[in-house]
C-alpha positions in Angstrom: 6.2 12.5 15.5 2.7 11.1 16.7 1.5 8.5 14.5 -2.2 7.2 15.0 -2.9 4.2 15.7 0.9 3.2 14.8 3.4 4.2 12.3 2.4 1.4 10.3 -1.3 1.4 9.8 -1.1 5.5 10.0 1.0 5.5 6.6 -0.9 2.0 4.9 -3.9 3.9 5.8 -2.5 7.1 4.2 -2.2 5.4 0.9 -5.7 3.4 0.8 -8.1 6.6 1.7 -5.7 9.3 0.4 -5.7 9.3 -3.1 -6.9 12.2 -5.1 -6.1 15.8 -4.3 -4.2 17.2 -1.3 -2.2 15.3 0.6 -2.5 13.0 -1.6 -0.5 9.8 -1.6 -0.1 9.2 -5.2 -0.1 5.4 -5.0 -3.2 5.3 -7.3 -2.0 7.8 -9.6 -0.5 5.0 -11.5 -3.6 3.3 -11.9 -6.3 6.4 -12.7 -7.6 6.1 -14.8 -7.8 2.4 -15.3 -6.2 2.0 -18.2 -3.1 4.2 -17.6 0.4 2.2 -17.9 2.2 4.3 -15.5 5.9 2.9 -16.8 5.4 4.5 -20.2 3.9 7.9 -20.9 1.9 9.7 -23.7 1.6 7.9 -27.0 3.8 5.3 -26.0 1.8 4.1 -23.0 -1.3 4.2 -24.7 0.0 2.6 -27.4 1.8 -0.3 -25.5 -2.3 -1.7 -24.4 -0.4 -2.6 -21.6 -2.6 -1.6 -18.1 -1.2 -0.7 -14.8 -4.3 -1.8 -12.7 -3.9 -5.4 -14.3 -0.2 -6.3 -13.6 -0.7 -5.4 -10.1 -3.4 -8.1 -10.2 -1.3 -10.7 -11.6 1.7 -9.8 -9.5 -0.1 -10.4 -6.4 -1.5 -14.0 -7.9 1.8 -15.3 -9.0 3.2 -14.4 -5.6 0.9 -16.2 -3.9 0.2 -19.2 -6.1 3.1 -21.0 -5.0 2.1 -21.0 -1.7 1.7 -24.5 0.2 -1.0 -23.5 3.2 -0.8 -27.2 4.7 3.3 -26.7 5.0 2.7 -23.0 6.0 5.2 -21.7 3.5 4.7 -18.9 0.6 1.8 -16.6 -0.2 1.8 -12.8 -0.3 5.3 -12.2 1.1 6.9 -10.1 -2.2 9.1 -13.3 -3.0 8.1 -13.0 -6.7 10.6 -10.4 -6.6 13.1 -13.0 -6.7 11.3 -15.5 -9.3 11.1 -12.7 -12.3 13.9 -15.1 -14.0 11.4 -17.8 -13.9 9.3 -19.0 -17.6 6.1 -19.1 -15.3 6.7 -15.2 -14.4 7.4 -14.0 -18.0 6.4 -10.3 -18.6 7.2 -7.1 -17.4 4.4 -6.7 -14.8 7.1 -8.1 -12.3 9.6 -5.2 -12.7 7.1 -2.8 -13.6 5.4 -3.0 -10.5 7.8 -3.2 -7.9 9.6 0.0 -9.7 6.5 2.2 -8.8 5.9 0.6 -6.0 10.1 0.9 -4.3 10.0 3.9 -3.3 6.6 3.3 -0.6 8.7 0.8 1.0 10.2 1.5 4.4 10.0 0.4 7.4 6.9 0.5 8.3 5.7 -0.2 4.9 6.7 -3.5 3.6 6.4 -5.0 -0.1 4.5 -7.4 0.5 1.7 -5.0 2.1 2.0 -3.3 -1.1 1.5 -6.2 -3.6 -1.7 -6.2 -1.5 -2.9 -2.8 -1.9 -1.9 -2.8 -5.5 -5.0 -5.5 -5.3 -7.2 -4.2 -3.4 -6.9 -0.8 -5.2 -7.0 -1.9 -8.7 -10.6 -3.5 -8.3 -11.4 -0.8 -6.1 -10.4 2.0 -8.3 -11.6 0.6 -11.4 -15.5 -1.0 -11.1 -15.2 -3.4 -8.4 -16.1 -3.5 -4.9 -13.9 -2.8 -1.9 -11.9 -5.8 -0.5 -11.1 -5.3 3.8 -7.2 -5.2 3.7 -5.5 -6.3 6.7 -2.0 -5.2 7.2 1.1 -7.6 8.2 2.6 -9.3 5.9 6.5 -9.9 6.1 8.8 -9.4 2.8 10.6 -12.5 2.0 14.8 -12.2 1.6 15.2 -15.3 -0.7 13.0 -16.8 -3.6 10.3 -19.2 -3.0 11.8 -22.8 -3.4 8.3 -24.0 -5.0 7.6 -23.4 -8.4 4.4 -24.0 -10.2 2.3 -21.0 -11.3 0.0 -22.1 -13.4 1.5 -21.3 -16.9 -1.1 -21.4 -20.6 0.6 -24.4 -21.2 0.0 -26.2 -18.0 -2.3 -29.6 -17.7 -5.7 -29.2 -16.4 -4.9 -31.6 -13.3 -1.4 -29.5 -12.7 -3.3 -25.9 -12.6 -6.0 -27.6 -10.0 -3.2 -29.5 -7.5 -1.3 -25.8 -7.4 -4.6 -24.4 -6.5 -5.6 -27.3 -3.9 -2.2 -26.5 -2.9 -2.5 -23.0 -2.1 -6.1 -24.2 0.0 -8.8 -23.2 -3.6 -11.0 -26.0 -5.3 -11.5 -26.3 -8.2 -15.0 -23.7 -8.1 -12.6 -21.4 -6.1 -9.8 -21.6 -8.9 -12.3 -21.0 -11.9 -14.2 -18.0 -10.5 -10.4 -16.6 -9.2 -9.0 -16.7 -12.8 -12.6 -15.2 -13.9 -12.1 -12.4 -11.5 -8.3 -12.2 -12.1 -9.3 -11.5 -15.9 -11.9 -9.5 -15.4 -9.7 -6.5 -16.6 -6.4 -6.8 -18.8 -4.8 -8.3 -22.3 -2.7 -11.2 -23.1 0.4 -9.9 -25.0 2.4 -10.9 -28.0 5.0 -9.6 -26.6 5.3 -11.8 -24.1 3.5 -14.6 -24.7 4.0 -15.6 -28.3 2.6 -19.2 -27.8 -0.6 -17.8 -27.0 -1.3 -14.5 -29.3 0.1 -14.6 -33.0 2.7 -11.9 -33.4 0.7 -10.3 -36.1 -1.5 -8.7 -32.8 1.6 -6.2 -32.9 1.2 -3.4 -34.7 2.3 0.4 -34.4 -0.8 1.0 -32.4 -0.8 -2.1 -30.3 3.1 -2.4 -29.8 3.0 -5.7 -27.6 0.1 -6.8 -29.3 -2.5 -7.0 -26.7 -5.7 -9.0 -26.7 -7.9 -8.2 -24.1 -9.8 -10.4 -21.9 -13.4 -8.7 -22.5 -13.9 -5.9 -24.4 -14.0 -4.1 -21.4 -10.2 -4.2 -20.5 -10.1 -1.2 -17.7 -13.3 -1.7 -15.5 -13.3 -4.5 -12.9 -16.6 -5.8 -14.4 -18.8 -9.1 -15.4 -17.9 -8.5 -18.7 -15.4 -11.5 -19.2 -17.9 -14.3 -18.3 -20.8 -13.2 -20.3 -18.7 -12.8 -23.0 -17.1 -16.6 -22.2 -20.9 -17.6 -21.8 -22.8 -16.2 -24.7 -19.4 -16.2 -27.0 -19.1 -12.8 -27.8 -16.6 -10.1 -27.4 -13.4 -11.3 -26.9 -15.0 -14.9 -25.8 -13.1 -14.7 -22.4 -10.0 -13.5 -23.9 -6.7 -15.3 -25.6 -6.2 -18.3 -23.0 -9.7 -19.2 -24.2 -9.5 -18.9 -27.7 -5.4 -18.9 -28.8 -4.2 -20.8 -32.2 -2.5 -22.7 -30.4 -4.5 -25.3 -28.8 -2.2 -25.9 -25.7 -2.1 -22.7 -24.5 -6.1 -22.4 -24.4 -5.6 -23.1 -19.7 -8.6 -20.8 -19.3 -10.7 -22.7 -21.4 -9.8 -25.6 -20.5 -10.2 -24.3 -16.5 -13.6 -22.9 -17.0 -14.7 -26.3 -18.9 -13.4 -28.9 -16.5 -16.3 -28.7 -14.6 -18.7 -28.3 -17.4 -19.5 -24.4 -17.3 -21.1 -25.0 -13.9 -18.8 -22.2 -12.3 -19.4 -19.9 -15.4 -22.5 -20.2 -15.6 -22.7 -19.6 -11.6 -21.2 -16.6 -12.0 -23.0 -15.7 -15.4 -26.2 -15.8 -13.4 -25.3 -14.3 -9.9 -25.5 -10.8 -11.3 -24.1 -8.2 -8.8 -22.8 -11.0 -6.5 -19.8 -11.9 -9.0 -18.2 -8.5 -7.5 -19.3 -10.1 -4.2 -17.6 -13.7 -5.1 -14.4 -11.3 -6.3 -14.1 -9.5 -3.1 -14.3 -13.1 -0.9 -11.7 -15.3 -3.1 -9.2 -11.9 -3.9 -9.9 -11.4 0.1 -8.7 -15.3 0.4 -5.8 -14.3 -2.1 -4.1 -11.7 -0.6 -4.0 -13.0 3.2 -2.7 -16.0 2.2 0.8 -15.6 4.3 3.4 -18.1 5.3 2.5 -19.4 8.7 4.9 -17.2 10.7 2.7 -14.4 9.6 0.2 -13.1 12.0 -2.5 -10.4 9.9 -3.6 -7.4 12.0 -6.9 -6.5 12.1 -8.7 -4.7 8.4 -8.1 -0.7 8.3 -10.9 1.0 8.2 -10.5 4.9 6.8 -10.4 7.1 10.1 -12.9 10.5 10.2 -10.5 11.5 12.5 -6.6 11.4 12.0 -4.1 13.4 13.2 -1.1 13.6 10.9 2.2 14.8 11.0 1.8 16.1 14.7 5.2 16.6 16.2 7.1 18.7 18.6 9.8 20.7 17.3 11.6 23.8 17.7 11.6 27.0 15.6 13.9 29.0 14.7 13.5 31.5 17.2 14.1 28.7 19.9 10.5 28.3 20.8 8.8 24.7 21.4 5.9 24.1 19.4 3.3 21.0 19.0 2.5 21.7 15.4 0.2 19.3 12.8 -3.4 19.0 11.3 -6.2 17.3 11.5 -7.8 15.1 8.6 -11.4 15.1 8.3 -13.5 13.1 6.4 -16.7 13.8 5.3 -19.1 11.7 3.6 -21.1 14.2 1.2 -20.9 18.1 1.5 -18.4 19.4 4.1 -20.1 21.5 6.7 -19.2 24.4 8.0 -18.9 23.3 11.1 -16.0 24.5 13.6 -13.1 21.9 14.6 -11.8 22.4 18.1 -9.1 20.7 19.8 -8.8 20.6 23.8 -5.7 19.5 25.6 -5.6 17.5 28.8 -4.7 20.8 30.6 -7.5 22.0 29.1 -5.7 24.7 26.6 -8.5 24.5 23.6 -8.0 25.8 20.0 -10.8 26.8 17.0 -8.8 25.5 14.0 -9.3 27.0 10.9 -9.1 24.8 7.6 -6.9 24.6 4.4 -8.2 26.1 1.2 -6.9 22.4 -0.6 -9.4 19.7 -0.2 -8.2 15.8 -0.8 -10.7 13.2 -2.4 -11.0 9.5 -1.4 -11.8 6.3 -3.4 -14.3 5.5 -0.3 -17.5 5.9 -0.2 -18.2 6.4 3.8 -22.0 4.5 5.0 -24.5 5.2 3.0 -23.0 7.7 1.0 -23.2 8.0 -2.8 -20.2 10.0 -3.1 -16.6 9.9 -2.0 -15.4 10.6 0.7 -14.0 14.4 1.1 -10.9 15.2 3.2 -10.4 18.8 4.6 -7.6 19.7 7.0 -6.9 21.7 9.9 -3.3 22.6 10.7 -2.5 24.1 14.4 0.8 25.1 15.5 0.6 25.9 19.5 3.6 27.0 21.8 4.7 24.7 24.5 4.3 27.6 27.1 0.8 26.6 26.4 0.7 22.6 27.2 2.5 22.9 30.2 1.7 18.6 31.8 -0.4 17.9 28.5 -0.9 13.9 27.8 -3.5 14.1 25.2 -5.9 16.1 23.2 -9.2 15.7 22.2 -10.5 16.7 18.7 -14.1 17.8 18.7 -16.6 18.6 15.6 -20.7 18.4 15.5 -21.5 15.2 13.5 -18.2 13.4 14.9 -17.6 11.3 18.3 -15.2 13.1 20.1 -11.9 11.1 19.8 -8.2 11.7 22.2 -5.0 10.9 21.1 -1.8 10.6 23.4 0.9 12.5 22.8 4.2 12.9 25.5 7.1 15.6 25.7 9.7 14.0 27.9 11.9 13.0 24.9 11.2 13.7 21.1 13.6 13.7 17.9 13.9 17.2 16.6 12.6 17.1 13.0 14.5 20.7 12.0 17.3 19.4 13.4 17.3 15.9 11.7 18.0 15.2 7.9 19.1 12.5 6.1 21.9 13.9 3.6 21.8 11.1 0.3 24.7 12.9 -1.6 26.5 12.7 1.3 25.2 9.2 2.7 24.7 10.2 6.5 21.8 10.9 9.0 22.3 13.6 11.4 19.5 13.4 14.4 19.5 15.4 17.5 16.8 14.5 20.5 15.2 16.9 23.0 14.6 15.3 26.2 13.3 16.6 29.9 15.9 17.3 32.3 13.7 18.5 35.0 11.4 15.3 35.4 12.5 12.6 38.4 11.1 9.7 36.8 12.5 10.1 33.4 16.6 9.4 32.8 17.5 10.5 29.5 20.8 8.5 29.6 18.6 5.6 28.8 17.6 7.0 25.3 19.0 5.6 22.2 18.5 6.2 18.8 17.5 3.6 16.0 17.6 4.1 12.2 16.2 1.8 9.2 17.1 2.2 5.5 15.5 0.8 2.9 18.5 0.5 0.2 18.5 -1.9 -3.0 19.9 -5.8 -3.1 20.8 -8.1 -5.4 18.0 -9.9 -7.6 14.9 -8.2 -6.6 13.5 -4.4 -6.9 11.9 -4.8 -3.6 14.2 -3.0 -0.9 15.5 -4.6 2.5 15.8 -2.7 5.5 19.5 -2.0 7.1 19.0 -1.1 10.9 22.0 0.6 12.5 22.4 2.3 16.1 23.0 5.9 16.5 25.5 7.2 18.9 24.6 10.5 20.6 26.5 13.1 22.6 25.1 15.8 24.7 25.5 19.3 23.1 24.2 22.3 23.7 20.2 23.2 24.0 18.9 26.9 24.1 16.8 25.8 26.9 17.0 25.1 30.3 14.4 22.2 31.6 15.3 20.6 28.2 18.6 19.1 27.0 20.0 18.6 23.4 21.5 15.3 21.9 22.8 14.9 18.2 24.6 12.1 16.8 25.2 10.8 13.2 25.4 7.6 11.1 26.7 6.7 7.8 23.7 5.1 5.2 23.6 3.5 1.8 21.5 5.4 -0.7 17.9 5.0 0.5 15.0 4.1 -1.7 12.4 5.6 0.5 11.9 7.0 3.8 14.6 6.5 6.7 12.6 5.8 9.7 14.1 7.5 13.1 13.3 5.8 16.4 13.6 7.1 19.9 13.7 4.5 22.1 13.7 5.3 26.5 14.7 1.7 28.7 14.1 -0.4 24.8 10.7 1.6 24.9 9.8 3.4 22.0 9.0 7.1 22.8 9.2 8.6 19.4 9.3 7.9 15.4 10.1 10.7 12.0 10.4 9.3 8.8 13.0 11.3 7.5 12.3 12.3 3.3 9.2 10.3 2.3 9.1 11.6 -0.8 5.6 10.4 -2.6 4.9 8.1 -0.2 5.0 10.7 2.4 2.6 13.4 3.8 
């Protein structure tokens, strides 16, 4: 399967622009609307005050607030996995989080990437602007040795030496927690020294107090309510009973307001001052970490384009194309040509899929529509590419190959049974291409010990040659034993260590 730009970006950028309708990717089903708690459901999860949107926010700061940028070490790397035992981690937003989030991870798709996204989407998705997310980051297998989250208890000059630590001043670490608490509640339930237990009650089980009366929209809300001391007054770690476990208060005071009232003032640049610190947030990675460049949502994608064979033993390139349109889609034909120059009108799917973007200029989401294509070999006879073509698009073309490809009807991975069973298709007619130099590569993302976030076990398939209904093209099928995966199984087809081919194998929700 063809996977533009790579595997990687193609399925992170699946989950940032797909969200609503067909195809979609479901990843911000657990935080729409904003003040859904996606653990719980119906009366329950209403009742709990507990919101989605919010823990992913404070999962991604405790991960990185232990991070030490002048030692290179911590950061966004999904080690607060590891650290739920810890007091400075208390609450369920930990386990909650990674539990909707395991089953995205493969791969391709690490974590860490998705304590990220979980970010970017829940200021996104709920009133804030869009933050640039670059993908890259690297899941940790062991906890982070440092401690030090700033807890409600901590001293004023403890909270600012983490934050010098993790590369923030002390204007950087106010108007962070600002923007941190821009949506969300302080619980009883979890934090008794800092909200009397008499919050609970049968409509506000963990006894939440919110942090402006605004508690779902990424918002201004909780500074001028800090400011002008109304509301909620900025929230429980501003105004608890117990004196100690006032750190936001004390945080937003230590420099005499001057921050607050900076951000009071600045009007539509606090979501601006959001965006650049959370931007600052998330990329900070341990030093080995090396951050690709930001995804930007693609007009033109190609998804799920593979060969395969059907089962009257005839090669096909099949897929669609994803469109995206900024305001009203056009009825506007959608070609695409071959490098032989075979060219087909597609037609497009009655589903439609909605975005969270809003392309340039537009004042609507985005709209996807797609365009599927199924097209005999016979016809792409010495293909290498295809261009797709629409009036109001650039013409884009996309490389594609047949001298070796996995056969996705042939290939499953059997969980009751705990095996993967893969067969390739390779050339046998072409003098430059040896098809003893294929191998097969598979990774699993199964569970281990003291975290929800999965690891990856990478094993070697061994292939024999069986037999193929066709002549210029040879069959190979091999199998391998696998733990019980939590996600996708990723299949690579490698030619001389080169890889030639990639299928993710079940992707469930986090699949097309």
């Amino acid at each position: 399967m063809f996977y533009y730009p790579s595997p990687a970006v193609s399925n992170l950028e699946h989950i940032l622009v797909d969200n609503f309708g067909a195809y979609a990717s479901n990843f911000s089903s657990a935080i729409t609307p904003c003040d859904n708690y996606v653990t719980e459901v119906g009366l329950p999860a209403i009742n709990s005050r507990r919101t989605t949107s919010a823990q992913w926010l404070r999962v991604a700061f405790h991960d990185f607030a232990t991070a030490d940028v002048a030692a290179g070490t911590g950061g966004i790397d999904a080690s607060i996995g590891f650290e739920t035992a810890r007091g400075e981690n208390s609450g369920s937003a930990f386990n909650d989080s990674f539990t909707f989030w395991q089953p995205f991870v493969n791969e391709f798709v690490p974590m860490a990437d998705l304590l990220a996204i979980g970010t970017v989407m829940s200021v996104h998705l709920c009133g804030g602007k869009y933050i640039p997310y670059s993908p890259g980051r690297i899941d940790a297998t062991t906890a982070d040795p440092k401690t030090g989250v700033p807890e409600p208890s901590t001293s004023l000059e403890e909270t600012l030496a983490q934050f010098e630590q993790t590369g923030f001043n002390q204007s950087d670490a106010i108007a962070l927690t600002a923007c941190g608490h821009a949506i969300g509640s302080v619980h009883a339930g979890g934090f008794p020294e800092v909200v009397e237990q008499s919050a609970i009650t049968p409509n506000n089980t963990n006894g939440a107090v919110n942090f402006d009366d605004t508690r779902a929209v990424f918002d201004q809300a909780v500074v001028h309510e800090y400011i002008d001391w109304t509301g909620q007054k900025g929230g429980a770690l501003v105004t608890s009973y117990n004196e100690t476990s006032r750190s936001d208060l004390r945080l937003y005071e230590s420099d005499g307001n001057k921050t607050m009232l900076q951000l009071y003032e600045s009007g539509d640049g606090f979501q601006d001052t959001c965006v650049g610190l959370l931007q600052r947030m998330i990329n900070t990675v341990p030093s080995n970490v090396q951050l690709q460049p930001a995804i930007t949502p693609a007009l033109i994608k190609p998804i799920n384009v593979t060969w395969d064979v059907t089962t009257e033993q005839q090669l096909v390139l099949s897929g669609k194309i994803r469109m995206l349109y900024s305001g009203e889609i056009p009825n506007n034909p959608v070609s695409v040509t071959f490098s032989n120059g075979y060219t087909e009108s597609l037609v497009p799917e009655e589903g439609l899929g909605t975005s969270a973007f809003k392309l340039t200029d537009a004042q609507t989401n985005a709209t996807m529509q797609y365009f599927p294509f199924s097209i005999p070999g016979s016809s792409l006879t010495g293909t290498t590419s295809f261009t797709v073509a629409a009036e109001g698009f650039e013409a884009q073309a996309f490389e594609i190959q047949d001298a070796a490809f996995i056969v996705p009807s042939l290939s499953s991975a059997d969980v009751a049974k705990g095996t993967v069973s893969i067969t390739l298709a390779a050339r046998n007619d072409e003098p430059d291409f040896d098809p003893s130099q294929l191998s097969i590569e598979i990774a699993t993302p199964v569970l281990q010990p003291l975290t929800l976030a999965p690891k990856i076990v990478r094993a070697a398939v061994e292939v024999a040659e069986v037999e193929s209904p066709f002549q210029d093209i040879g069959y190979w099928s091999g199998s391998a034993a696998i733990e019980p995966p939590t996600g996708a199984v990723s299949v690579t087809l490698l030619s001389s260590g080169k890889v030639v081919d990639t299928l993710l194998l079940d992707a469930g929700i986090a699949g097309w």
